[in-house]
N, C-alpha and C positions, 0 to 999 in steps of 0.2 A: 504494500500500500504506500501511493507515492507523493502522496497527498490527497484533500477531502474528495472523495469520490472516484478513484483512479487506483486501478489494477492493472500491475505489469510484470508479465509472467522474466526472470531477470537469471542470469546464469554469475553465482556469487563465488568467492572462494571456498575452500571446503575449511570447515572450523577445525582451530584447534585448540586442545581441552587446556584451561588455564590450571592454577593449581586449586585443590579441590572441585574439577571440574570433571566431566564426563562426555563425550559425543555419542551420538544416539546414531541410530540406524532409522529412521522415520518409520513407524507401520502404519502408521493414520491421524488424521487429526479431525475434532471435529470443529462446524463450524456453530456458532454461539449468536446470539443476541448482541454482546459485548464486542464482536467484532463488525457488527451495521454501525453499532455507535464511535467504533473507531474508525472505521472507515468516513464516517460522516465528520471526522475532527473533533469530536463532542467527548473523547476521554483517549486517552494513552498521547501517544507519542509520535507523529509523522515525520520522517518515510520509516518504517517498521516491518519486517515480517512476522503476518499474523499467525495465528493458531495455540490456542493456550490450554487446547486440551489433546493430549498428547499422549502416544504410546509407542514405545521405539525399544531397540536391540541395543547395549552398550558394546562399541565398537571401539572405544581409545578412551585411556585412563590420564587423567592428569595427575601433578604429583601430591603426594597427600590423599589418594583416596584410595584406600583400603578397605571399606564396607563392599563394594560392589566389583565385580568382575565382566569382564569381557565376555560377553554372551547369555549378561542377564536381560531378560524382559522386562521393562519396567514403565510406569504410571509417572507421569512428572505432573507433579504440585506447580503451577506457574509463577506463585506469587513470593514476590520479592523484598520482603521489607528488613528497614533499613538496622534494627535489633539492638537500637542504640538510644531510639527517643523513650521518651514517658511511658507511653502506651505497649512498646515491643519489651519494655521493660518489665513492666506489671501482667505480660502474657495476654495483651490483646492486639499483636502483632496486624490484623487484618485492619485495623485505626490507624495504620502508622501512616503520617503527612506526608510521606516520601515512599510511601507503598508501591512499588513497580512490578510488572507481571512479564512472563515469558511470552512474546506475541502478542504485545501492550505497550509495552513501555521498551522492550528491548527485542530481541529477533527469537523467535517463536517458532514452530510447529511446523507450518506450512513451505517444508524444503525436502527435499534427500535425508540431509543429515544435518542436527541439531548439537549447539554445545548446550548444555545445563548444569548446575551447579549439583554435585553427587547427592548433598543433603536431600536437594527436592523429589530424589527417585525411590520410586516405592517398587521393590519386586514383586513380580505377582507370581502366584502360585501357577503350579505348572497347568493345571487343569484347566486356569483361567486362557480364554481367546484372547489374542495382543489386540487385536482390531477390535475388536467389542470392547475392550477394556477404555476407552476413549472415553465411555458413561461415566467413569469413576471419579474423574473430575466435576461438571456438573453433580454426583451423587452427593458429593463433598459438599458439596454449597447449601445442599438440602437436606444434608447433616447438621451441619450448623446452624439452618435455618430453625429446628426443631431443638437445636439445644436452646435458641433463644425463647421457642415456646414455652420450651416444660412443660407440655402438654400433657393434661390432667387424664385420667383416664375418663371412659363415658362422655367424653366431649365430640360436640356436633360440631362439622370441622365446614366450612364452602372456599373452593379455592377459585378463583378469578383466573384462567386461562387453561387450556389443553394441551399447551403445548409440553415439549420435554420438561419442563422443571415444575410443570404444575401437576402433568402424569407423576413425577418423583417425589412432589408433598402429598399427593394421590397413595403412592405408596406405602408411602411411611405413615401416615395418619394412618391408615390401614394396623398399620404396626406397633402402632403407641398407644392402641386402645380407644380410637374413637367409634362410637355406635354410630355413627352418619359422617360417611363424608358426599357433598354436593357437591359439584363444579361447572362450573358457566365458560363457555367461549362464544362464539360468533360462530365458529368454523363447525356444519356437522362432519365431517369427516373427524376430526381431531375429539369432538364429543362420542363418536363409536367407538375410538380409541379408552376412552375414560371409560367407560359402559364395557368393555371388554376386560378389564382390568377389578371390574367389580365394584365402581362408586354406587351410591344408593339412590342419586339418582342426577339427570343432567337438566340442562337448558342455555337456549341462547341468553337471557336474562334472566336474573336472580328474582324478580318480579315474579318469575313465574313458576318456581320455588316454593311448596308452601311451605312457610316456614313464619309465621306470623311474629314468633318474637326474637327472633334472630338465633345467629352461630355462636355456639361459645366462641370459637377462633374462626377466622373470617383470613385468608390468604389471596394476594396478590401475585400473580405469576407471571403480568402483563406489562407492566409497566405504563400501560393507560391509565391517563390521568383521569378520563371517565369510569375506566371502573372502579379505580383508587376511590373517586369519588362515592359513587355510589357503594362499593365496599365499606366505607366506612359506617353509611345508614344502615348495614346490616346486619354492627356489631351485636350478641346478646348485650342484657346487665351484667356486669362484672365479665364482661369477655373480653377481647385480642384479636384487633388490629394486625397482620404481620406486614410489614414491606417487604416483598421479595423480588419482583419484578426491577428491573433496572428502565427509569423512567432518562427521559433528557433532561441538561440540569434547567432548563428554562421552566419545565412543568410547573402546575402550581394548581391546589385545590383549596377548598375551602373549608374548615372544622371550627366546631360549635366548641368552646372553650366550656358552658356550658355542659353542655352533654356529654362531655370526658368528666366533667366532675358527678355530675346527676346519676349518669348509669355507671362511673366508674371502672368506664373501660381503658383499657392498657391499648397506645398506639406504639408499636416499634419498629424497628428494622433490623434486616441482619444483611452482611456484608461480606459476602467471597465465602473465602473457608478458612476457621479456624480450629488446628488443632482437630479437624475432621476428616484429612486426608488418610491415613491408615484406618480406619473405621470405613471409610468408603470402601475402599480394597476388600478386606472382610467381609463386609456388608454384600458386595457383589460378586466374590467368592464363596459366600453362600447361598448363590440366587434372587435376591430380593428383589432382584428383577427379572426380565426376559427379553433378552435385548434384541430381541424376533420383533418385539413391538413396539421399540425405543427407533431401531435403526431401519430407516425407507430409503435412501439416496445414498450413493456412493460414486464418485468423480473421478478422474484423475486430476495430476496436481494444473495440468494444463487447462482444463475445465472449472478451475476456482473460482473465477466471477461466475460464471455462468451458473453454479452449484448454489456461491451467496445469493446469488441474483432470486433464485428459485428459492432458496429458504426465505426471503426476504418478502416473496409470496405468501409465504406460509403453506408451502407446498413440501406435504409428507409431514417429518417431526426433525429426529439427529441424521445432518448430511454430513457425512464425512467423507472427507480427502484421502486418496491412497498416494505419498510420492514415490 
């Protein structure tokens, strides 16, 4: 990405591994919401090569790394922060001011072959698919997302979008003990999707929903600042707001100051992946998903705008890149 709006397929030198560094063998990478909005100028870092969810062979060691070996399969974490300020201090590393990500802020995914920092590599077990393992990234985020829940048991959950990260609060709400989870999109292809996976029940709007006195927990997967909005009038009393969706930063909705005190509902957000990355791995080495239903498109690397382009449709769910 060579600036706002502008893909160019480019022939780079081949990396080499700094110290405590690793080079990857690329097996896929998938493509994100986070990279429309970087391609658009609206977050990371231009010119950049994208892709920040990644899965590759280790092919060259740099010096100082000794956990990992030449011909591990592994998961890379993208995110980068700086482990020095306040926040990477006190172990809320994904707050850090100077937070940079692989295929964000610095060169990414979407190549042959990749340098990353050895820390960020998670081996996956042998049983695990290299290519399917692309989700575990994404899973991470929707780990974390529910560690900022704390999601109570017996709780009636509605998630605002069908896309992949609203299917994976889909799942996990599934898993933390909710008796209802709802979810609303636009798209019915993406609501069969939800409906195949066992929610309790769907709709293009939450309106049409009965659900008269709202969700305990109420999720956004959209990043529409209409649904956000209307998300918000759907909280129960004493429920939870979640921001999960990555909006543009210009967005802006309206909340009753009010009505957060009256019904004493909790509005939050959560942000990337913290401390969630091996728990993903896990988590998807022991099925909790079926990436039969996650994964619809697949490109080559020559084909990456044309693949964004069509995710950008909303056409299918996870596209991934093969270089």
């Amino acid at each position: 990405m060579t600036a706002p709006g502008v893909v160019e397929i480019a022939s780079l030198d081949d990396p080499v591994p700094g110290p405590g560094e690793v080079v990857l063998d690329v097996a896929a990478v998938g493509l994100c919401g986070t990279d429309l909005h970087v391609l658009a100028g609206e977050h990371g870092r231009l010119p950049v090569v994208p892709g920040h969810e990644v899965t590759g062979t280790v092919v060259a060691l740099g010096s100082g790394v000794d956990r990992l070996r030449v011909g591990d399969r592994v998961a890379v974490d993208p995110n980068l922060p700086c482990r020095a300020c306040r926040w990477c201090r006190s172990g809320r590393e994904n707050l850090c001011p100077d937070l940079g990500a692989l295929g964000v802020t610095t060169t990414g995914g979407a190549a042959e072959l990749m340098a990353a920092p050895a820390a960020s590599c998670v081996v996956l077990p042998d049983h695990v698919d290299l290519v399917a393992a692309t989700l575990v990234e994404p899973l991470s985020c929707a780990v974390r997302g529910y560690d900022v829940l704390a999601s109570r048991l017996g709780a009636t959950v509605l998630v605002y979008g069908a896309g992949t990260m609203g299917l994976m609060m889909l799942e996990l709400a599934k898993r933390t003990g909710a008796v209802r989870v709802d979810v609303v999109d636009t798209n019915a292809e993406k609501l069969r999707r939800a409906e195949l996976l066992g929610c309790s029940a769907t709709a293009p709007a939450a309106e049409q929903l009965d659900r008269g006195e709202g969700w305990d927990v109420v999720v956004d997967a959209t990043g529409s600042a209409t649904a956000i909005q209307d998300g918000l009038s759907r909280v129960a009393r004493g429920g939870t707001f979640l921001q999960f969706g990555v909006s543009a930063p210009g967005d802006r909705v309206e909340l009753s100051p009010y009505d957060v005190y009256r019904r004493e509902i909790t509005v939050t957000g959560s942000m990337a992946v913290l401390h969630s990355f091996q728990r993903a791995v896990d988590l998807f080495a022991a099925g909790v998903l079926d990436p039969a239903v996650f994964l619809t498109r697949q490109a080559p690397l020559e084909q990456y705008r044309e693949a964004l382009d069509a995710f950008a449709r909303g056409e299918g769910l996870k596209t991934q890149v093969l270089p």
